[in-house]
Z-matrix of the N, CA and C atoms (Angstrom, degrees):
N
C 1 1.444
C 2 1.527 1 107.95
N 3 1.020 2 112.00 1 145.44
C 4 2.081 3 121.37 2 -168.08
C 5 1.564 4 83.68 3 -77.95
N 6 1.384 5 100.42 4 159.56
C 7 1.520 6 118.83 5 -179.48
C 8 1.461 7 127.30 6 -86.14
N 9 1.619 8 106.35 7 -2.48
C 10 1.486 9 126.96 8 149.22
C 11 1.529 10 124.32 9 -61.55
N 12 1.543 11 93.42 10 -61.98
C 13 1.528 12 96.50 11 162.17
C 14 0.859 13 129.33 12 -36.73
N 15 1.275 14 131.78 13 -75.57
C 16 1.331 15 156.43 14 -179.73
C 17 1.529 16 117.65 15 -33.14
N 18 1.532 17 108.32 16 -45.61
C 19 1.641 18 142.65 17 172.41
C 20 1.740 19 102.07 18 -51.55
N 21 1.482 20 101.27 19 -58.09
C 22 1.343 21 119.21 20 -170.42
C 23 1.607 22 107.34 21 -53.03
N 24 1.521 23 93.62 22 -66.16
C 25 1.479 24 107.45 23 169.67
C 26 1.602 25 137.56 24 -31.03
N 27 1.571 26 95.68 25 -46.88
C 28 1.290 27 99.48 26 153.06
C 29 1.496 28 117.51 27 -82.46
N 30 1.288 29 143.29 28 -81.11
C 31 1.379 30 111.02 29 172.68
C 32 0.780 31 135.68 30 1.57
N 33 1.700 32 132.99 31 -58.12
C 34 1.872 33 122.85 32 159.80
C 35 1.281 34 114.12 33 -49.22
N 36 1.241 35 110.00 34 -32.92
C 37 1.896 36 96.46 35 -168.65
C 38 1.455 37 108.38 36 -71.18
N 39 0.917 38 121.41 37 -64.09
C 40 1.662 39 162.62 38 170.00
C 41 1.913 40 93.75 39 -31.92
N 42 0.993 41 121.08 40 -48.21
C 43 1.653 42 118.70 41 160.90
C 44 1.793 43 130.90 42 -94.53
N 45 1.705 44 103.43 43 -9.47
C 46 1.596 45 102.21 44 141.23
C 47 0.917 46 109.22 45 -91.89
N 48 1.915 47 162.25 46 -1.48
C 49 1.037 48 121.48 47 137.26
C 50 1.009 49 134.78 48 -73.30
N 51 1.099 50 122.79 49 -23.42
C 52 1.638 51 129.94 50 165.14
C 53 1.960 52 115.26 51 -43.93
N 54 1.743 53 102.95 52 -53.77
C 55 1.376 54 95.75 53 162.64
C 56 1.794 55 132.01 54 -75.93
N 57 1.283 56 92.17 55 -7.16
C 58 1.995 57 92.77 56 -171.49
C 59 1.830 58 82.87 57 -89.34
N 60 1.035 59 131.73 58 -27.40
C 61 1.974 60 134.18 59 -177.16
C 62 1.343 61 90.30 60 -62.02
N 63 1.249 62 118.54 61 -67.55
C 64 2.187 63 113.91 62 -172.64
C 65 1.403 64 98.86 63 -75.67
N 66 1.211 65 150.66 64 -20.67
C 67 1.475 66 108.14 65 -178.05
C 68 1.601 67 95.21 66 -109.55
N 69 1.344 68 130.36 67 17.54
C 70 1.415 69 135.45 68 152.69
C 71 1.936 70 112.39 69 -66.97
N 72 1.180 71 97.54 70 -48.31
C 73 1.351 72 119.15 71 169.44
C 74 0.908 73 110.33 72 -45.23
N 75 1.322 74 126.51 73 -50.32
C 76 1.518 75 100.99 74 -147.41
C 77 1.600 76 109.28 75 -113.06
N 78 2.343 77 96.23 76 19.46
C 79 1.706 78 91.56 77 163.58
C 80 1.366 79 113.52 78 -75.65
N 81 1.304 80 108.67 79 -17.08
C 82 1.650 81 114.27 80 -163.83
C 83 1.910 82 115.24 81 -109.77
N 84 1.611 83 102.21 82 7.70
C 85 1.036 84 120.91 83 145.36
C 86 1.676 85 101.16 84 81.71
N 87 1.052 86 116.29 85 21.70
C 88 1.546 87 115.53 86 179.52
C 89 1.710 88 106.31 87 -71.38
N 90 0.836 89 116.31 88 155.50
C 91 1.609 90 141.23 89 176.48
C 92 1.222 91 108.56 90 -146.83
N 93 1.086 92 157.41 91 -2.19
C 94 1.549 93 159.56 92 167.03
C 95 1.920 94 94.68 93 -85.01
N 96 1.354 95 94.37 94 164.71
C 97 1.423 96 118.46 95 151.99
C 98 1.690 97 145.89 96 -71.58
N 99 1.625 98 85.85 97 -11.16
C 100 1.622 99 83.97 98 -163.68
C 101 1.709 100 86.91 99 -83.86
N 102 1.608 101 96.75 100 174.26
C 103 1.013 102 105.77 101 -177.94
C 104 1.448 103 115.49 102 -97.99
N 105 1.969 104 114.96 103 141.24
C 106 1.596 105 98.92 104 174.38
C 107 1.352 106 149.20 105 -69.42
N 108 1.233 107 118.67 106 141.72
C 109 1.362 108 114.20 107 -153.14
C 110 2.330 109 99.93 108 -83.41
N 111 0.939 110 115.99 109 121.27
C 112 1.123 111 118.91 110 153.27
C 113 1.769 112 143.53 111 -82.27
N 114 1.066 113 94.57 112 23.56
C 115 1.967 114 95.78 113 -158.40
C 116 1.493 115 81.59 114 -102.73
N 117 1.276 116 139.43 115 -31.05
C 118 1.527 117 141.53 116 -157.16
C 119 1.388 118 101.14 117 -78.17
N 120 1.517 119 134.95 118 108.76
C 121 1.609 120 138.17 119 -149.67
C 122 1.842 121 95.69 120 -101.30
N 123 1.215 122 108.57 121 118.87
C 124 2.111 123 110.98 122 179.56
C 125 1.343 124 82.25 123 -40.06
N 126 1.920 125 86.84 124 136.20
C 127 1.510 126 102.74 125 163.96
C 128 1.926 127 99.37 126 -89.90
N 129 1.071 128 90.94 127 -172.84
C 130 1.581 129 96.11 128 179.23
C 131 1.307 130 141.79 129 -53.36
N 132 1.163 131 107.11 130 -35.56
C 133 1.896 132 126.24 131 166.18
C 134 1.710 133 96.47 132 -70.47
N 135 1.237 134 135.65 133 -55.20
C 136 1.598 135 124.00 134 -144.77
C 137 0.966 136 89.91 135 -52.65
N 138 1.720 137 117.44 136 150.53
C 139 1.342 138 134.60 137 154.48
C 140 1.509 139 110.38 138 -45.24
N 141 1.603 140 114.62 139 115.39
C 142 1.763 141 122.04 140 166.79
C 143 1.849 142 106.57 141 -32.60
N 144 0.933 143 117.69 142 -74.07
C 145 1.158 144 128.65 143 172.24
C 146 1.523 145 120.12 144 -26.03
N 147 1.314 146 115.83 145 -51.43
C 148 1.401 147 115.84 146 177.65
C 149 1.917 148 101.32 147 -71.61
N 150 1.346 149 128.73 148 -24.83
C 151 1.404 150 117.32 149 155.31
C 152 1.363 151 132.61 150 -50.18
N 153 1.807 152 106.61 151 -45.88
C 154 1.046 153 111.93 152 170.45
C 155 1.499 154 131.82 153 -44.10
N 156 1.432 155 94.86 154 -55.22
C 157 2.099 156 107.47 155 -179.80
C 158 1.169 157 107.93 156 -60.69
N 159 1.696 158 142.50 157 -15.49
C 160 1.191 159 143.22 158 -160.92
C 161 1.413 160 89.21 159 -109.94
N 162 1.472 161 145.25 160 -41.45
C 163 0.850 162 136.92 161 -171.51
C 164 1.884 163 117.78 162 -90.11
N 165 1.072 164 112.63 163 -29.51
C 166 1.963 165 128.38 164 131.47
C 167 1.194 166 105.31 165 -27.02
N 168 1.510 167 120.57 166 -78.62
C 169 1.429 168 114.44 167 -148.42
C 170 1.795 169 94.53 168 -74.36
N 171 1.408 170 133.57 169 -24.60
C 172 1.604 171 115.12 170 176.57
C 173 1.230 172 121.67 171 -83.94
N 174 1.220 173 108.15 172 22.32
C 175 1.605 174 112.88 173 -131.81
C 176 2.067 175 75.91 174 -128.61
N 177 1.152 176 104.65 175 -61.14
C 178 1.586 177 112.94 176 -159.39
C 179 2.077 178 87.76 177 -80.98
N 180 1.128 179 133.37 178 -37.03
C 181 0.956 180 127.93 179 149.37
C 182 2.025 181 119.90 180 -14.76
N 183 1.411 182 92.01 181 -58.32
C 184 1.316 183 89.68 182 -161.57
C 185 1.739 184 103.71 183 -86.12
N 186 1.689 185 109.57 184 -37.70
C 187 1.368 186 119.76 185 161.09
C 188 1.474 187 107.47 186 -36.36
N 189 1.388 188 138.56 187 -65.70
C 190 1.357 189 131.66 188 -157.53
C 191 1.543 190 105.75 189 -54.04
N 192 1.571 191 104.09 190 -61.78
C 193 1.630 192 123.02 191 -164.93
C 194 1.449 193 92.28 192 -53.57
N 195 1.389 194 142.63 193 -34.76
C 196 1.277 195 139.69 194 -167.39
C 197 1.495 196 115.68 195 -83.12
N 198 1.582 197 122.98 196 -55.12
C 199 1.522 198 134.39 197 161.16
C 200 1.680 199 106.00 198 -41.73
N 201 1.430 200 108.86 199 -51.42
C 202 1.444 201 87.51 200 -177.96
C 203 1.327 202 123.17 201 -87.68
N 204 1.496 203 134.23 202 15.71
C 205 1.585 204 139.09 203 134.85
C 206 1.198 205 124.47 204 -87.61
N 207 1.239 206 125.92 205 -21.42
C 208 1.499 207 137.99 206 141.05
C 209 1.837 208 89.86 207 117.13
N 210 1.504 209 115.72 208 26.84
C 211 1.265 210 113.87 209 167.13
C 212 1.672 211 119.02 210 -48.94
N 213 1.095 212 126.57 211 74.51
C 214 1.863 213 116.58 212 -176.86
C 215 1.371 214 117.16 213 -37.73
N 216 1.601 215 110.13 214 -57.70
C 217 1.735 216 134.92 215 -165.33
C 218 1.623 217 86.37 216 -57.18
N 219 1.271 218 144.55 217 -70.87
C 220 1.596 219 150.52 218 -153.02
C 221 1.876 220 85.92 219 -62.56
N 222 1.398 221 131.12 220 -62.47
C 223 1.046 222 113.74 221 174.92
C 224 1.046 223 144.36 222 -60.01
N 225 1.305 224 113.88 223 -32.32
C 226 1.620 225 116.26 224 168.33
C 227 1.901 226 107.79 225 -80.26
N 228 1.095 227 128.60 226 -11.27
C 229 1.208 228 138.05 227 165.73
C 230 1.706 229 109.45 228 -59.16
N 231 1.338 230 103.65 229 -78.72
C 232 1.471 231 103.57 230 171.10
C 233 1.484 232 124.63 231 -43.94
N 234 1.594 233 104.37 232 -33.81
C 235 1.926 234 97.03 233 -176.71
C 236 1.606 235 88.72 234 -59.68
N 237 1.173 236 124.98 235 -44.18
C 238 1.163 237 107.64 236 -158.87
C 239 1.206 238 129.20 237 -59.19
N 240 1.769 239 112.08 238 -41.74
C 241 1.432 240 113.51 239 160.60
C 242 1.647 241 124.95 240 -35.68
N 243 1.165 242 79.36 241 -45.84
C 244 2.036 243 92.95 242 174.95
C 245 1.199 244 117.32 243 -60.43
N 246 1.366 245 127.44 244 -39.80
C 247 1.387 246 121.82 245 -155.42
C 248 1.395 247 79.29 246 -97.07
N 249 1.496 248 149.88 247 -16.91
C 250 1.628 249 143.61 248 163.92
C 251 1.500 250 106.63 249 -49.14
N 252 1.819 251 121.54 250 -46.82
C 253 1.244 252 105.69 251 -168.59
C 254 1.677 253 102.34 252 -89.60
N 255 1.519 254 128.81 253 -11.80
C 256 1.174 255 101.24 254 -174.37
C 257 1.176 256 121.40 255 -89.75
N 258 1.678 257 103.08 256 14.53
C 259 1.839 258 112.48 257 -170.53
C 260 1.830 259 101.03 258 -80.00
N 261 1.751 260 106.23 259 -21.96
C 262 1.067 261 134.28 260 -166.28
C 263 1.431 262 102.59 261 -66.45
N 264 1.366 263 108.25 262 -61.87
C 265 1.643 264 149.53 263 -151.75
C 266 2.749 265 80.70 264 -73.28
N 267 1.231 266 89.71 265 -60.24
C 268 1.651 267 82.86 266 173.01
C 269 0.953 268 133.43 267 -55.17
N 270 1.517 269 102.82 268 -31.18
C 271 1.724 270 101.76 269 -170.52
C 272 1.936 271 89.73 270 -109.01
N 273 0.974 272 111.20 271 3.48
C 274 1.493 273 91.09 272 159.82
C 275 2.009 274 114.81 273 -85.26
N 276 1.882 275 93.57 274 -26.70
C 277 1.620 276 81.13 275 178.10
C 278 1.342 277 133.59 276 -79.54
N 279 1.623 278 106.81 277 6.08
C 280 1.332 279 126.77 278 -167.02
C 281 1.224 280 81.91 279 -114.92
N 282 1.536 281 142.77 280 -3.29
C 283 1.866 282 110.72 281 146.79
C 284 1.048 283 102.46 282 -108.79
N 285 1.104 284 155.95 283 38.23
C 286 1.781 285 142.86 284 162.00
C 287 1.221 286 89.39 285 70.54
N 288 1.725 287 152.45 286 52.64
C 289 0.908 288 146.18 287 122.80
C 290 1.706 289 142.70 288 -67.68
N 291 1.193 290 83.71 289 -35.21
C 292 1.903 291 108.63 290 -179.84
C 293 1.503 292 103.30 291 -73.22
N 294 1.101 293 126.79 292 113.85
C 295 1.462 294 115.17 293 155.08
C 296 1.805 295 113.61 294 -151.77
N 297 1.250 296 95.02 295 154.59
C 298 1.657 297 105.79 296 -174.35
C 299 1.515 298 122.11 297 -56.84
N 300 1.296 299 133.18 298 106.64
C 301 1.639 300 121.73 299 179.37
C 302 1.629 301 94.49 300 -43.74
N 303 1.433 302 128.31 301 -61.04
C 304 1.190 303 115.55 302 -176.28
C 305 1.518 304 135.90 303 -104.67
N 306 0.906 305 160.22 304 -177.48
C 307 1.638 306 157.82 305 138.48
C 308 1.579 307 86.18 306 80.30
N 309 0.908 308 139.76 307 14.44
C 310 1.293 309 139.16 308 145.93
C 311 1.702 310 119.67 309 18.38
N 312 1.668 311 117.29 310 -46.88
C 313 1.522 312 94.02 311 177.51
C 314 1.346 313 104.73 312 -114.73
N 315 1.366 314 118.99 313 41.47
C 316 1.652 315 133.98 314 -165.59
C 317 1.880 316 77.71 315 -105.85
N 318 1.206 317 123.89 316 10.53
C 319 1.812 318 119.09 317 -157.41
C 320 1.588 319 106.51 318 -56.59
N 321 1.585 320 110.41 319 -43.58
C 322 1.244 321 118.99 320 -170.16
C 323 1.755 322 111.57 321 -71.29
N 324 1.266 323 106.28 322 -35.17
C 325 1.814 324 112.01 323 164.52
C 326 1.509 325 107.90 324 -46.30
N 327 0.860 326 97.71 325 -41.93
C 328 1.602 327 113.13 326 -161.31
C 329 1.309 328 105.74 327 -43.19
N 330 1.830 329 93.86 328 -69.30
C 331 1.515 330 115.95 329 -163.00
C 332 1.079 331 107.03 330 -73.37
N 333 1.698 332 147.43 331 -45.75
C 334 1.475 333 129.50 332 125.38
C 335 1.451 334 124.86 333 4.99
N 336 1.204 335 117.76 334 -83.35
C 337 1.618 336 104.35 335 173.47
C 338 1.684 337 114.12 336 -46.03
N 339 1.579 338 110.73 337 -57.86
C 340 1.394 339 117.62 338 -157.65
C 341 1.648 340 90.72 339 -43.58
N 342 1.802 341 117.06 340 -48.78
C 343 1.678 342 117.61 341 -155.43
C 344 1.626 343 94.66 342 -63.99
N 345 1.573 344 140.80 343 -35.72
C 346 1.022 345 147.59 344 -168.27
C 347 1.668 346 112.69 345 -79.78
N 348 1.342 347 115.20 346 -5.53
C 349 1.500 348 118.02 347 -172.54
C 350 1.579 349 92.68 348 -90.83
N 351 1.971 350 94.76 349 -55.56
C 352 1.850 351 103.42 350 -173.73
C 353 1.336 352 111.25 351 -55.14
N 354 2.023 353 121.82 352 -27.38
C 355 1.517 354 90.14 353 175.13
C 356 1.389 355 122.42 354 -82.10
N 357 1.725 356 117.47 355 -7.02
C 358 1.688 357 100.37 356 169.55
C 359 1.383 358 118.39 357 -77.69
N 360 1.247 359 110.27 358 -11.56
C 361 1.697 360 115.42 359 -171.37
C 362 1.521 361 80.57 360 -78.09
N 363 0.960 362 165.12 361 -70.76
C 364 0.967 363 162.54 362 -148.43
C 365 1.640 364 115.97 363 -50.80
N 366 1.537 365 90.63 364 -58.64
C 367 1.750 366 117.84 365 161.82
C 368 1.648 367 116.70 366 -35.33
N 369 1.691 368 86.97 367 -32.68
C 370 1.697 369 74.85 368 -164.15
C 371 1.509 370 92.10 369 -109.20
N 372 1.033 371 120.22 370 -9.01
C 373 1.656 372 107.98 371 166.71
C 374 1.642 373 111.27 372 -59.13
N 375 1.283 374 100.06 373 -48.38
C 376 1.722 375 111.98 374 -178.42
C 377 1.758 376 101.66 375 -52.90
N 378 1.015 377 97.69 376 -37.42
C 379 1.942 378 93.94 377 -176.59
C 380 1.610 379 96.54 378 -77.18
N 381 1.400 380 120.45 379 -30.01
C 382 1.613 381 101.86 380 -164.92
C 383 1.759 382 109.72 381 -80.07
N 384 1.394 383 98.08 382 -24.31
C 385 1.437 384 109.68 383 -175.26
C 386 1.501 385 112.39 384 -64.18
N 387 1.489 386 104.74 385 -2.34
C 388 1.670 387 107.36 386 -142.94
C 389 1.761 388 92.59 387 -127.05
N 390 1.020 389 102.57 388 -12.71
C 391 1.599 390 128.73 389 -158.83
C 392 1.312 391 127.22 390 10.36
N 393 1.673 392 96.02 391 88.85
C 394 1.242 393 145.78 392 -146.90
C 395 1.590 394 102.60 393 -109.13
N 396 1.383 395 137.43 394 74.83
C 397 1.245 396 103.25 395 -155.22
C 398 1.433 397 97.42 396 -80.18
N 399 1.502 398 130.29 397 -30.96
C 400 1.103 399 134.82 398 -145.95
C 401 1.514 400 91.73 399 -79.14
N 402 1.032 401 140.15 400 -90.43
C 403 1.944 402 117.06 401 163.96
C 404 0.989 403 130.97 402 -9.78
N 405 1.229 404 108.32 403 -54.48
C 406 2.110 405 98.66 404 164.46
C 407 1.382 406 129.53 405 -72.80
N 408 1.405 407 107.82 406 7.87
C 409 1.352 408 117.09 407 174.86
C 410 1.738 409 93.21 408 -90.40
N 411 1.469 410 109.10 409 -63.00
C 412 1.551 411 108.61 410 -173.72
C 413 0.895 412 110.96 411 -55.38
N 414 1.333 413 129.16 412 -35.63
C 415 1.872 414 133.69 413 -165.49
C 416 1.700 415 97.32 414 -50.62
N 417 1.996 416 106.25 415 -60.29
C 418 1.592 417 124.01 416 -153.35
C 419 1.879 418 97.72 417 -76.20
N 420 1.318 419 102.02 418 -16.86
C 421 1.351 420 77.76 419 167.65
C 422 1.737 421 134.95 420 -109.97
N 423 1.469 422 81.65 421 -4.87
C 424 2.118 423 91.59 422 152.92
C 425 1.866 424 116.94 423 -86.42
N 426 1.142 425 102.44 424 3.84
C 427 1.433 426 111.60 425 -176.26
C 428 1.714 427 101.02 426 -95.67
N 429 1.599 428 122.54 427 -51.39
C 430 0.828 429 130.24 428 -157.80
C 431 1.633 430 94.08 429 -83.44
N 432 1.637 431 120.95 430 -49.18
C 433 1.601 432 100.75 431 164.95
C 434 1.663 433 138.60 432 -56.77
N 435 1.588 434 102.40 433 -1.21
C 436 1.324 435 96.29 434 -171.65
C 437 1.531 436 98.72 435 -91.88
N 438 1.707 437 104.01 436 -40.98
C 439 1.754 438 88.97 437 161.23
C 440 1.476 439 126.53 438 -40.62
N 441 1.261 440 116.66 439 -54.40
C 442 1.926 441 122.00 440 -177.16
C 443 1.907 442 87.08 441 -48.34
N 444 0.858 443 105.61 442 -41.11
C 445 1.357 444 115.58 443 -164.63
C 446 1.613 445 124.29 444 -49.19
N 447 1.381 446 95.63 445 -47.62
C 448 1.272 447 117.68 446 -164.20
C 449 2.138 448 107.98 447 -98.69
N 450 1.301 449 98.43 448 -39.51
C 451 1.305 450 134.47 449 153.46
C 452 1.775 451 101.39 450 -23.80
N 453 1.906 452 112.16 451 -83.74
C 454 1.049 453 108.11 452 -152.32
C 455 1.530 454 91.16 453 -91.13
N 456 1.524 455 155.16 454 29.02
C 457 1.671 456 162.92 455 95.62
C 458 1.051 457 99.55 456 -8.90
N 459 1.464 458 113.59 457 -94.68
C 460 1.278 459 112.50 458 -141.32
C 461 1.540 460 107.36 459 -113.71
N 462 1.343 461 112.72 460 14.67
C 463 1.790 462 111.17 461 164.38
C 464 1.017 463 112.38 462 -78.16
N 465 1.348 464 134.59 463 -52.44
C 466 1.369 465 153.86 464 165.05
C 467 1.681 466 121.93 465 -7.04
């Protein structure tokens, strides 16, 4: 691949993480600068879900930096972390644990999108396994708009 390309390539990544970082933000309501701390593990009450987006947003972090060197193993590594919290994120909605800070009876949209996010994450595992970079480039960036996506739904 020419070294323009490549340049380019990162530029997209490098500005969907920049947008999946602010509308990650602003489930957990920060307005400051500092950066969020992740080492602090949900105690038992937090909404599953609010684990999930924190564990997404470190998660697609490491996905980007990896798709755009065409690391496969770092990507299919991270889905995995992910697909750990959304096993979380299920069996919290099967106890009346999971629920939306906002748009609250939009719940069933939700889980529609959420089932439509897990089958590209899926998509793009199949490309990382396959090591595909050029699919896991397209995969992470219909993945990363469905967050903006889903983000400006039900933050609102």
């Amino acid at each position: 691949m020419p070294s323009t390309a490549k340049q380019i390539i990162q530029m997209t990544l490098l500005c969907s993480v920049v947008i999946l970082s602010v509308a990650v933000g602003s489930v957990f309501g920060q307005t400051s600068n500092r950066p969020p701390t992740y080492s602090q593990p949900a105690s038992p009450t937090q909404n599953p879900l609010l684990e999930e987006m924190t564990t997404h947003d470190k998660a697609f972090g490491i996905i980007v930096t990896a798709v755009a060197i065409g690391d496969s193993e770092k990507v299919h590594s991270a889905i995995e972390t992910m697909r750990s919290s959304i096993e979380k994120t299920r069996t919290g909605v099967q106890a009346g644990t999971v629920t939306l800070p906002k748009n609250a009876p939009r719940f069933k949209d939700f889980l529609e999108m959420e089932q439509k996010f897990q089958n590209k994450l899926d998509a793009l595992d199949r490309a990382a396994l396959h090591h595909n970079q050029r699919e896991m480039l397209r995969i992470t960036n219909m993945l990363l708009s469905a967050c903006v996506k889903c983000h400006q739904m039900f933050r609102k």
